[in-house]
Kinemage of the C-alpha trace (Angstrom):
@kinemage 1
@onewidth
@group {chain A} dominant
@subgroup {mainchain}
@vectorlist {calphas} color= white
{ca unk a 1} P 93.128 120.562 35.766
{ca unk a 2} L 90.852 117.474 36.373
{ca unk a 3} L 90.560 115.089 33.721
{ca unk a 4} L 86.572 115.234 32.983
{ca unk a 5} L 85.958 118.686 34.298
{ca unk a 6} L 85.558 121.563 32.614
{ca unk a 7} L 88.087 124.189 33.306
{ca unk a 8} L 85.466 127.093 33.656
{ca unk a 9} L 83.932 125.035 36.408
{ca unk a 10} L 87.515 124.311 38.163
{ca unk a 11} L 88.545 127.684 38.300
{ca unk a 12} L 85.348 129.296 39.674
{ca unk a 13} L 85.330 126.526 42.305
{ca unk a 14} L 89.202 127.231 43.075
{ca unk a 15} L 89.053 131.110 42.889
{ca unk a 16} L 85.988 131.118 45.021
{ca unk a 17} L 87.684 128.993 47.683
{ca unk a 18} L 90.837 131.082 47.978
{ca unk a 19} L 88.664 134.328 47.976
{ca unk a 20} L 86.235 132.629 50.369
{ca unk a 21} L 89.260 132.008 52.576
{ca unk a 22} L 90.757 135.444 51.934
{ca unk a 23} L 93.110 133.990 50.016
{ca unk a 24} L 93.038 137.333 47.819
{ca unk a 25} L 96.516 137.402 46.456
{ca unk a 26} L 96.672 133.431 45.458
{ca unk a 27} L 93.432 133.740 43.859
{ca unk a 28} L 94.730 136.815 41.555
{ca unk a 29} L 97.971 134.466 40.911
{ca unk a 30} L 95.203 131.587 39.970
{ca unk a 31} L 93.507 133.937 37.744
{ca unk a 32} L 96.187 135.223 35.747
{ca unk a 33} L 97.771 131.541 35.847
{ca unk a 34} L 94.665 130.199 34.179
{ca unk a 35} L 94.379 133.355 31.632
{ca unk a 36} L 97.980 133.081 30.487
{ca unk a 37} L 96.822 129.366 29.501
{ca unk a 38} L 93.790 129.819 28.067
{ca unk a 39} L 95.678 132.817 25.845
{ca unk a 40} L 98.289 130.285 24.993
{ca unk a 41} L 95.350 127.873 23.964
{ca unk a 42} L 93.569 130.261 22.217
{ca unk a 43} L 97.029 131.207 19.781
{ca unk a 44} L 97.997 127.882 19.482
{ca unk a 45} L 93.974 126.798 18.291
{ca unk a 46} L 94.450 129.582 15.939
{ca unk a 47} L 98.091 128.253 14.776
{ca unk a 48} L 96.768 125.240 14.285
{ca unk a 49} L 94.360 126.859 11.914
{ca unk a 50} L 91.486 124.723 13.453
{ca unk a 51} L 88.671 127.074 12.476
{ca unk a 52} L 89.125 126.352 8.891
{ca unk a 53} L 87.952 122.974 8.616
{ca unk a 54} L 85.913 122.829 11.518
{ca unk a 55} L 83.481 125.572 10.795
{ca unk a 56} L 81.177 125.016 8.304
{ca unk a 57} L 79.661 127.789 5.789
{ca unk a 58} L 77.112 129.953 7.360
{ca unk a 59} L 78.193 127.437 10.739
{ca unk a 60} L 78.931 127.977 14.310
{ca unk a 61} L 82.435 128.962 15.086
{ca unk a 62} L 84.142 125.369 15.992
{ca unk a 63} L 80.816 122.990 15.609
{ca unk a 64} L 82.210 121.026 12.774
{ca unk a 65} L 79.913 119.295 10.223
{ca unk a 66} L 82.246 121.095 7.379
{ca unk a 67} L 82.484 118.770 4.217
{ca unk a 68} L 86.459 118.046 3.868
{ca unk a 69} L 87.149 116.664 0.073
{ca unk a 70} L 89.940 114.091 -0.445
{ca unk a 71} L 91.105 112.202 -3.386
{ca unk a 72} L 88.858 108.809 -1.996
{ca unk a 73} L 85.594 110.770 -0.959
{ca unk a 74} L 83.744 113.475 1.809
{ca unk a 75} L 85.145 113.949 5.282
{ca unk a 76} L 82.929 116.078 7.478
{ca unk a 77} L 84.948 117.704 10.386
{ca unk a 78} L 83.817 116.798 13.983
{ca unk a 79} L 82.470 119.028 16.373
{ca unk a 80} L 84.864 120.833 19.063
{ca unk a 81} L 82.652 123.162 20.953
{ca unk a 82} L 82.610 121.594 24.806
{ca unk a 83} L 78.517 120.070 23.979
{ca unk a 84} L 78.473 116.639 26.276
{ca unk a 85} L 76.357 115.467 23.528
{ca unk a 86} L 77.982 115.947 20.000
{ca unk a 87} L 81.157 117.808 20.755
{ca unk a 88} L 83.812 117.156 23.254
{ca unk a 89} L 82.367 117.898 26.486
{ca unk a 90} L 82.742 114.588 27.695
{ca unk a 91} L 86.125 113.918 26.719
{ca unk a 92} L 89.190 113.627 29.187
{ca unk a 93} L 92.354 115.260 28.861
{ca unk a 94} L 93.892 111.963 28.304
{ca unk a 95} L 91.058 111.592 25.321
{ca unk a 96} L 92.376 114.861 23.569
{ca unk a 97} L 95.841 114.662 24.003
{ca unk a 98} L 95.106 111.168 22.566
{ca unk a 99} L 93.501 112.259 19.418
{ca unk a 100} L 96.308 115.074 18.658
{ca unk a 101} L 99.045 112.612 19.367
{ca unk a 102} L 97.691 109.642 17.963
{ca unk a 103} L 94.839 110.170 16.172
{ca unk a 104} L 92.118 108.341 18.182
{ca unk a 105} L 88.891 108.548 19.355
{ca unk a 106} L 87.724 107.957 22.627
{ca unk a 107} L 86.089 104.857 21.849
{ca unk a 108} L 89.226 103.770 20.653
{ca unk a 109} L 88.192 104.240 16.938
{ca unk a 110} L 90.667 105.465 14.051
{ca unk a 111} L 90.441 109.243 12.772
{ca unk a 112} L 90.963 109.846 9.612
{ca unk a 113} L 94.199 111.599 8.472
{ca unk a 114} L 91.883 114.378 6.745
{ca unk a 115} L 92.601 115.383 10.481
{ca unk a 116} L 96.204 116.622 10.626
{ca unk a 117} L 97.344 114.329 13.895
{ca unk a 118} L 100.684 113.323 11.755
{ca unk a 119} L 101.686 116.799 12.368
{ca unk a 120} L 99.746 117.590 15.705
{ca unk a 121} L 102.109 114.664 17.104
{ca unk a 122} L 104.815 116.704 17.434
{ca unk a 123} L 103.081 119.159 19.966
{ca unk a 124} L 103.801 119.162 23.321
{ca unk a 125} L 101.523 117.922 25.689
{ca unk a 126} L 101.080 121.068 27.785
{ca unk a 127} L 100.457 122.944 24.354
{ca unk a 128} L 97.716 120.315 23.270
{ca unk a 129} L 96.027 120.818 26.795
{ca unk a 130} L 96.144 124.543 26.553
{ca unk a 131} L 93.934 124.319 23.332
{ca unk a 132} L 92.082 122.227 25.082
{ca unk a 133} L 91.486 124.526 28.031
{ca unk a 134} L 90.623 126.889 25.541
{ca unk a 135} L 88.250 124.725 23.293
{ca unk a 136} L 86.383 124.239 26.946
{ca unk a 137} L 85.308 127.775 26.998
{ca unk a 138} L 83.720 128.267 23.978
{ca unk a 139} L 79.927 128.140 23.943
{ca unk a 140} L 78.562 124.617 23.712
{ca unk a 141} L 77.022 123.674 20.299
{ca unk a 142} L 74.530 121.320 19.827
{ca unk a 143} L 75.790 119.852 16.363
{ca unk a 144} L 75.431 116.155 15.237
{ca unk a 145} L 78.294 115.348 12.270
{ca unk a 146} L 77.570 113.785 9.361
{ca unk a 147} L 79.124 110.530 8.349
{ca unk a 148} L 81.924 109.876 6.222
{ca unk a 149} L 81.272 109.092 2.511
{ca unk a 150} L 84.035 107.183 1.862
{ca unk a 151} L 84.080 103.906 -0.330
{ca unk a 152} L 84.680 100.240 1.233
{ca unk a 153} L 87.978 99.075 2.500
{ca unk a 154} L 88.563 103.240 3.864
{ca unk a 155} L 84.683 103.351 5.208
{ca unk a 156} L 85.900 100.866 7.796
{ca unk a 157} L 87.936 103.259 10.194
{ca unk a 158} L 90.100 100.000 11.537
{ca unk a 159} L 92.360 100.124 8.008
{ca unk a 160} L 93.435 103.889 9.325
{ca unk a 161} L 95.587 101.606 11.454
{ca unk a 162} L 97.643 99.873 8.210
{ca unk a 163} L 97.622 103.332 6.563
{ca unk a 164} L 99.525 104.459 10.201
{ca unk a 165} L 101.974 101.567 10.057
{ca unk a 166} L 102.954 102.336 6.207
{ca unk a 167} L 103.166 105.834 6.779
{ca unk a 168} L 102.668 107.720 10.655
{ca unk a 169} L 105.543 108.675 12.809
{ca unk a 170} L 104.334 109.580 16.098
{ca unk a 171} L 105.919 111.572 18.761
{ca unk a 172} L 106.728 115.284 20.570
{ca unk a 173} L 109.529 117.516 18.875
{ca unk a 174} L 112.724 118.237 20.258
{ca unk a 175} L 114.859 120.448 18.958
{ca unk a 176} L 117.953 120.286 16.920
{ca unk a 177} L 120.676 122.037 19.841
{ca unk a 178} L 122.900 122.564 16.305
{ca unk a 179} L 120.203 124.684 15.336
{ca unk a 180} L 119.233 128.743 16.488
{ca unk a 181} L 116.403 129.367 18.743
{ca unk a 182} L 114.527 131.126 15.473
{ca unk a 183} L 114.690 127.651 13.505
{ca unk a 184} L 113.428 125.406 16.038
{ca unk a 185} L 110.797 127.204 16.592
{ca unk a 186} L 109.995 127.367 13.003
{ca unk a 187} L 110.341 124.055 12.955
{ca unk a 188} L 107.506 123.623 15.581
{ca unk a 189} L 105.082 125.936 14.275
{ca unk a 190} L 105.735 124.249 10.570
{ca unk a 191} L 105.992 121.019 10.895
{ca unk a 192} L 103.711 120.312 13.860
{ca unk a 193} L 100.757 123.424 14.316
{ca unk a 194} L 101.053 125.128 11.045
{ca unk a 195} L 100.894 121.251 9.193
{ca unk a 196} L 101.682 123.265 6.133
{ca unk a 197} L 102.693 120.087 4.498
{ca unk a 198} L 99.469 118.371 4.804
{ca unk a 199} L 98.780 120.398 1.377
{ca unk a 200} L 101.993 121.752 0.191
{ca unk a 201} L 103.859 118.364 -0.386
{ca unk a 202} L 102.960 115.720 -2.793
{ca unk a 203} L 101.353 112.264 -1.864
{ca unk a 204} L 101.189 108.964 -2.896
{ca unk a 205} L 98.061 106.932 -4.113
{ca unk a 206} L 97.311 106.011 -0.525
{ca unk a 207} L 96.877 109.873 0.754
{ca unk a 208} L 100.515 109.709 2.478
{ca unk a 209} L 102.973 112.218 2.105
{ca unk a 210} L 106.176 111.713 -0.356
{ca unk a 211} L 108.398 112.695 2.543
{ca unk a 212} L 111.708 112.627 0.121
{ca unk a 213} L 110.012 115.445 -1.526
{ca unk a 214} L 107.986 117.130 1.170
{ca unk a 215} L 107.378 120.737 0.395
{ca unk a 216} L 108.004 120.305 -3.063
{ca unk a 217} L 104.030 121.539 -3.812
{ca unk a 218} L 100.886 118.881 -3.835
{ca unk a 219} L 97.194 119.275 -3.771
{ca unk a 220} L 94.919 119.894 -1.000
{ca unk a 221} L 91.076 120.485 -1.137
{ca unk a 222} L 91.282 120.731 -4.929
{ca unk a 223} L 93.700 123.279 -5.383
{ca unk a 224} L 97.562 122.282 -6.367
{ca unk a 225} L 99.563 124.383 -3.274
{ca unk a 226} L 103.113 125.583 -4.442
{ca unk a 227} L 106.384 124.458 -4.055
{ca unk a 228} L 107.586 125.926 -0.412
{ca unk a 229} L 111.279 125.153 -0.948
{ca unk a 230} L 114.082 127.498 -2.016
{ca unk a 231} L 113.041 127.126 -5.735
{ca unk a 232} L 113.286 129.403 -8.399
{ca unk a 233} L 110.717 130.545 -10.384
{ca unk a 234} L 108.255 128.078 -8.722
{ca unk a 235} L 109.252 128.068 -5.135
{ca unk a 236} L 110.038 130.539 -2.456
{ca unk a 237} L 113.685 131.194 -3.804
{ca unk a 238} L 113.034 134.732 -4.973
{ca unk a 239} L 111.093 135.618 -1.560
{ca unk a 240} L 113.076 136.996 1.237
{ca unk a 241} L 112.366 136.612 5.018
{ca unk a 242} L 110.573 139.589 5.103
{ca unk a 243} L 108.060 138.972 1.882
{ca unk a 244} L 107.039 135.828 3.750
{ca unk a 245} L 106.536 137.427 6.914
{ca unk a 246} L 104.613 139.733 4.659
{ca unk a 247} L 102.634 137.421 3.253
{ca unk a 248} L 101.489 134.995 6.005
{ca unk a 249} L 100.451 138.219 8.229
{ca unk a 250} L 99.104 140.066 5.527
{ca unk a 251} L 98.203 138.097 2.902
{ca unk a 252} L 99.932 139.879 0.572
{ca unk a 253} L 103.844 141.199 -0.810
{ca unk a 254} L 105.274 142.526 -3.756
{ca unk a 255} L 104.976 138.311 -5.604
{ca unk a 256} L 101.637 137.639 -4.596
{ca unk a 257} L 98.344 137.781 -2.637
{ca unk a 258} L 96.923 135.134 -1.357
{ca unk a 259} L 93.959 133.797 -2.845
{ca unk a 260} L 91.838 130.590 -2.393
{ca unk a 261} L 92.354 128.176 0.794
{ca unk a 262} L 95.470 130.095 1.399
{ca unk a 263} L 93.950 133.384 2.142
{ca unk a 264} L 91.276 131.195 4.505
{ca unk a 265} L 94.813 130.202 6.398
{ca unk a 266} L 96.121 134.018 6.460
{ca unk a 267} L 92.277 134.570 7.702
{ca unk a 268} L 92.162 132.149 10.032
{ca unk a 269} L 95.450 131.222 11.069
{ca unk a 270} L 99.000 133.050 10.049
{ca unk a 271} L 97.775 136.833 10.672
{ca unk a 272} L 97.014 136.140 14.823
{ca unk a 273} L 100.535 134.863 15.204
{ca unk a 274} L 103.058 137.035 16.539
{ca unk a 275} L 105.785 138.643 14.198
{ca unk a 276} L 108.144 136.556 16.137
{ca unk a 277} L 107.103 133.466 15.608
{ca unk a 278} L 105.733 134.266 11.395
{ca unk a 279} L 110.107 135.211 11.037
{ca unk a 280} L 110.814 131.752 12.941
{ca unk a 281} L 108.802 130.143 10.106
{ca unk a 282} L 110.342 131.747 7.362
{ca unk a 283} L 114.054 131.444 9.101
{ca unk a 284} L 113.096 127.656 8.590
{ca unk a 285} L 110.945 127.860 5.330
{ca unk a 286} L 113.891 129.686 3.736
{ca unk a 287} L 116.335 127.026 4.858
{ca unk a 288} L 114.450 123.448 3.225
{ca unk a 289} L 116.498 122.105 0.749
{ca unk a 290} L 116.195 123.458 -2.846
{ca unk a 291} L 114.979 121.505 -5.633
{ca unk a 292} L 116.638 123.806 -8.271
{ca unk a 293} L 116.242 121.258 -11.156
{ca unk a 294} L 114.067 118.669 -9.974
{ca unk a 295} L 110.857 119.446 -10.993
{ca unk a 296} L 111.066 122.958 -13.146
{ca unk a 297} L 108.200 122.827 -15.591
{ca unk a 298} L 109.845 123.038 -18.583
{ca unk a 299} L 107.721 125.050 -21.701
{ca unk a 300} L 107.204 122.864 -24.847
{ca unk a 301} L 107.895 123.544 -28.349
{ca unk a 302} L 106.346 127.141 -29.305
{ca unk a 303} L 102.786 127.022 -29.973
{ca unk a 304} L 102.850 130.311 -31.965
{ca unk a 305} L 98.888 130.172 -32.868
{ca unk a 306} L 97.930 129.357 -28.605
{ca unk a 307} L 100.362 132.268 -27.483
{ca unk a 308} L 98.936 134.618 -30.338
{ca unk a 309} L 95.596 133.869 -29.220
{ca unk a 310} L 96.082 133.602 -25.627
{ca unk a 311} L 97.843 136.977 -25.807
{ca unk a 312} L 95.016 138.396 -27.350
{ca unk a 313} L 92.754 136.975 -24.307
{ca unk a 314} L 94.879 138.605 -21.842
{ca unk a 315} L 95.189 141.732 -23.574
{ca unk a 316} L 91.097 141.828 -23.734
{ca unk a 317} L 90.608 140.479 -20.338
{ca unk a 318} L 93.120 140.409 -17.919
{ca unk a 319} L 95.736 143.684 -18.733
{ca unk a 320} L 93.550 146.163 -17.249
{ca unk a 321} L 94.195 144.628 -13.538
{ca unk a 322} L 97.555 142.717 -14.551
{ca unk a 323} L 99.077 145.347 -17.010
{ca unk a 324} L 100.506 144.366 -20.602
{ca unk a 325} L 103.741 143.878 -18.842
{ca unk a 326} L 102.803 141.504 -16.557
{ca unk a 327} L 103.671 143.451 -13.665
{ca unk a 328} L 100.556 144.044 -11.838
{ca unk a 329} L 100.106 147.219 -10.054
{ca unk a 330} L 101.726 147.908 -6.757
{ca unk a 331} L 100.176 146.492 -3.213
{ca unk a 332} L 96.968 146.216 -5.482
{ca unk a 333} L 96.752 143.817 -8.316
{ca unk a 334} L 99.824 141.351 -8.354
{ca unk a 335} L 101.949 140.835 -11.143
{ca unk a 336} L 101.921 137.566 -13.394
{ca unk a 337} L 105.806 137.846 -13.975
{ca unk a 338} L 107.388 135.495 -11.727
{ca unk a 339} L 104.564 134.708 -9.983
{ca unk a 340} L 105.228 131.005 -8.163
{ca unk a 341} L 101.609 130.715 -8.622
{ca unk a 342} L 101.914 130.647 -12.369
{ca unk a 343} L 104.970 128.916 -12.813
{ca unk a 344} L 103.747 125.764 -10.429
{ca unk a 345} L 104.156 122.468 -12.167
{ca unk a 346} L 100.670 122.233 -12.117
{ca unk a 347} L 98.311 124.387 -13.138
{ca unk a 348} L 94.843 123.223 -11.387
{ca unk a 349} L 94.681 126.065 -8.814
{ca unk a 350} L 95.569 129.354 -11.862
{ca unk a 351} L 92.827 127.086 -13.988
{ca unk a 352} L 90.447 127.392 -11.060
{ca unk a 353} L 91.197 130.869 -10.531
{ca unk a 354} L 90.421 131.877 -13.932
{ca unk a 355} L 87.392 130.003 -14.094
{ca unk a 356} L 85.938 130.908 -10.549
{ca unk a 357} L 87.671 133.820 -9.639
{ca unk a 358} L 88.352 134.320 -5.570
{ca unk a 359} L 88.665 137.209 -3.279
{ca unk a 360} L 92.188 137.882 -1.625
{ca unk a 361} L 92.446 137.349 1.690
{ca unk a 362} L 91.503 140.176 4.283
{ca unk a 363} L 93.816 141.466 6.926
{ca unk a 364} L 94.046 144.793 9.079
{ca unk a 365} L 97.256 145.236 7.035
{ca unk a 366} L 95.457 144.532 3.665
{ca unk a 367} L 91.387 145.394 4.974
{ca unk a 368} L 90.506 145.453 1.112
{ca unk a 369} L 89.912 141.720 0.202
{ca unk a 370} L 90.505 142.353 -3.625
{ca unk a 371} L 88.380 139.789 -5.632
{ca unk a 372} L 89.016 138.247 -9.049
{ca unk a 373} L 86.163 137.654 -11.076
{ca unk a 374} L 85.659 134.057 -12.588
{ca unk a 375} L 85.651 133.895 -16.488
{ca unk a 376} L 83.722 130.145 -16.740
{ca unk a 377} L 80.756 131.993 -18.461
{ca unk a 378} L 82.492 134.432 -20.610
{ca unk a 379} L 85.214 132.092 -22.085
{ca unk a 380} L 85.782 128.468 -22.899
{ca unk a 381} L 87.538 125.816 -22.307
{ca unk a 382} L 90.503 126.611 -25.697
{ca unk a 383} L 90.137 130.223 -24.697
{ca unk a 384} L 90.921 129.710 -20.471
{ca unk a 385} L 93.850 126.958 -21.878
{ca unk a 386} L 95.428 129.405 -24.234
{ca unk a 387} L 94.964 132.228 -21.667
{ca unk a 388} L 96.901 130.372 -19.239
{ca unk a 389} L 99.670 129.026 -21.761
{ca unk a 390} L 100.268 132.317 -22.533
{ca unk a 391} L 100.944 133.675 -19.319
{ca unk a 392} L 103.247 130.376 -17.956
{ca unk a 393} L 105.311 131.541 -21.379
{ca unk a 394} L 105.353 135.136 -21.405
{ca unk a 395} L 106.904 138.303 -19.268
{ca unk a 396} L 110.505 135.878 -18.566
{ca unk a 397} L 108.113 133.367 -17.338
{ca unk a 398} L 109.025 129.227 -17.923
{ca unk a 399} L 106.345 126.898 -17.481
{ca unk a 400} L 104.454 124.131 -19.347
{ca unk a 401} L 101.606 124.483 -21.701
{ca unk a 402} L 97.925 123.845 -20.575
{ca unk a 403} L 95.736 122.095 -22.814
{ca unk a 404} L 91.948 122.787 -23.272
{ca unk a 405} L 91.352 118.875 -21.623
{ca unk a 406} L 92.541 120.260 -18.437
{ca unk a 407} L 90.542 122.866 -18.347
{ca unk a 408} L 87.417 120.856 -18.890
{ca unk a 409} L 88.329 118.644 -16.436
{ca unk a 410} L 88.950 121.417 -13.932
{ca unk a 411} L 85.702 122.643 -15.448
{ca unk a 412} L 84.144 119.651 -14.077
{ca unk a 413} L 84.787 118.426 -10.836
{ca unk a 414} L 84.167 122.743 -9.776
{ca unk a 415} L 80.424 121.669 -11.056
{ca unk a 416} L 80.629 118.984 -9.182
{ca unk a 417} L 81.883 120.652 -5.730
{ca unk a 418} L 79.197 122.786 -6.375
């Protein structure tokens, strides 16, 4: 594949050549060659769960322009439709496999680690050029990205290159020949396409990832993303192989649905891979080291007035879906007892779900996209905190108390997303 030319235009000059020359057979080999790639492209794009942040609401599939929140300020994604003009028509194979790899421009110019390029290192090159070649044939949008708005030292995109030194570690995967076939490919999809770390493990004050305690849960986009290790009642310790096969290509098992960004990545990403490769991701998922006592949210001292009224709340409000017991109702409604969501250390995503509600994510093995209605106008912020203390403490489950504070405050920056 040329360097600066499109694929489409590369194979319609080599296929007409070898037909002109009635080359029939070679150009039927060149054909299915080139379709086996852009396939491969085309799965790994969708791996890589690039339509997420790189369609904007009510956008064109792939044109960018979509505003990506971090803790410092707005990020809008960049446009990867093949336009010569705003997208990446113009860009060399050398240029992408640069930006996945290392995270730079063509210019030369930083991107910012919003874009997942510490995890997109560890693709292969020919896999990187395959979603290339498959980027190349989508239709060219004419798309212009907004700017960052970012405060001054992180405006200027050269201090990306101290934030790489302190915390980026390029370079392609190989696997682990003590390990099965199953794990390192987990390990591919997880650590490098999937970049399910990039929310689900904590960070430091400078954006970069605690890698001691990577998986251990963190925020992303606003909502606090669960503990992925081997954890019980807050990680993955009580899900088999099977529920999270379940989950990431339905978007739903018999713990939970997803809800929120997650069921954008079931959406998008998790339900077009193959079963194969969603049981190579659990087979590694289920083998992370456990943090069994680390960082279990303990419940504080009985609050016998908050759980009275909070029971009440739930009782009024929530049993009807939920159930008094907690338990939920079957592939429908899922159940509050030992739900990770509930028990995670912290509570920002259940405070957001109560007070925006969110519709479950929609699959052709779950087609119903089951919504949860938002409670922000019907109850405030004591009622929402002693809802959600009540739950963390109730039907065997052990988690810490939420006060009415950070509700408000949740309260408050989902006015200000807004």
């Amino acid at each position: 594949m040329s360097a600066t030319k499109p694929i489409r235009s590369t194979v319609v000059a080599a296929l007409a050549a070898l037909v002109g020359c009635g080359v029939v057979g070679a150009a039927a080999t060149v054909r299915d060659t080139v379709h086996a790639e852009l396939e491969r492209g085309r799965y790994l794009v969708a791996a890589g769960d690039c339509a997420a942040c790189h369609t904007a609401q009510n956008g064109q599939p792939f044109a960018g322009d979509r505003p990506i929140p971090t803790p410092f300020g707005i990020i809008y994604s960049s446009n990867l439709t093949p336009d010569p003009e705003t997208g990446i028509g113009r860009w060399s194979d050398d240029d992408f496999v640069r930006a996945m790899h290392e995270g730079r421009r063509p210019d030369g110019e930083h991107l910012y680690p919003a874009f997942p390029y510490p995890w997109y290192t560890r693709l292969s090159r020919d896999d990187v050029l395959a979603m290339r070649a498959y980027l190349e044939t989508l239709p060219p949008v004419k798309q212009s990205v907004r700017a960052p708005e970012l405060p001054w030292p992180m405006s200027w995109r050269a201090s990306v290159a101290g934030w790489n030194l302190l915390f980026f570690r390029d370079g392609e995967f190989r696997p682990d020949p003590k390990r099965s076939a199953d794990w390192n490919r987990g390990e591919y999809l997880v650590e490098g396409a999937g970049h399910c770390g990039a929310c689900h493990s904590p960070k430091n004050v400078l954006g970069g990832v605690k890698r001691a305690d990577a998986f251990e849960g963190g925020m992303g986009e606003g909502w606090f993303a669960t503990s992925l290790r081997p954890t019980r009642p807050e990680g993955l310790g009580d899900w088999s192989v099977d529920d999270i096969v379940s989950y990431l290509e339905t978007g739903a098992n018999a713990h939970a649905r997803a809800m929120g960004p997650m069921a954008e990545v079931v959406e998008n990403s998790t339900r077009h891979l193959s079963h194969a490769d969603l049981h190579a991701m659990a087979v590694y998922l289920k083998d992370l080291p456990g943090d069994e006592d680390a960082h279990r949210a303990s419940r504080a001292p009985d609050d016998s007035d908050a759980l009275a009224r909070g029971r009440l709340t739930y009782l009024d409000q929530c049993a009807g879906c939920h159930m008094e017991n907690g338990e939920g109702v079957a592939n429908v409604f899922p159940p509050i007892k030992g739900n990770t969501g509930v028990h995670a250390k912290d509570a920002t995503s259940l405070a957001r779900l109560v007070l925006e509600g969110a519709r479950s994510a929609r699959t052709e093995g779950k087609p119903e996209g089951f919504a949860m209605p938002g409670f922000r106008d019907k109850l405030t912020d004591s009622e929402i905190a002693d809802l959600i203390t009540y739950v963390r403490a109730s039907f065997g489950n052990q988690a810490a108390p939420v006060s009415a504070g950070t509700i408000a405050e949740v309260r408050k920056q989902a006015a200000g997303r807004s």
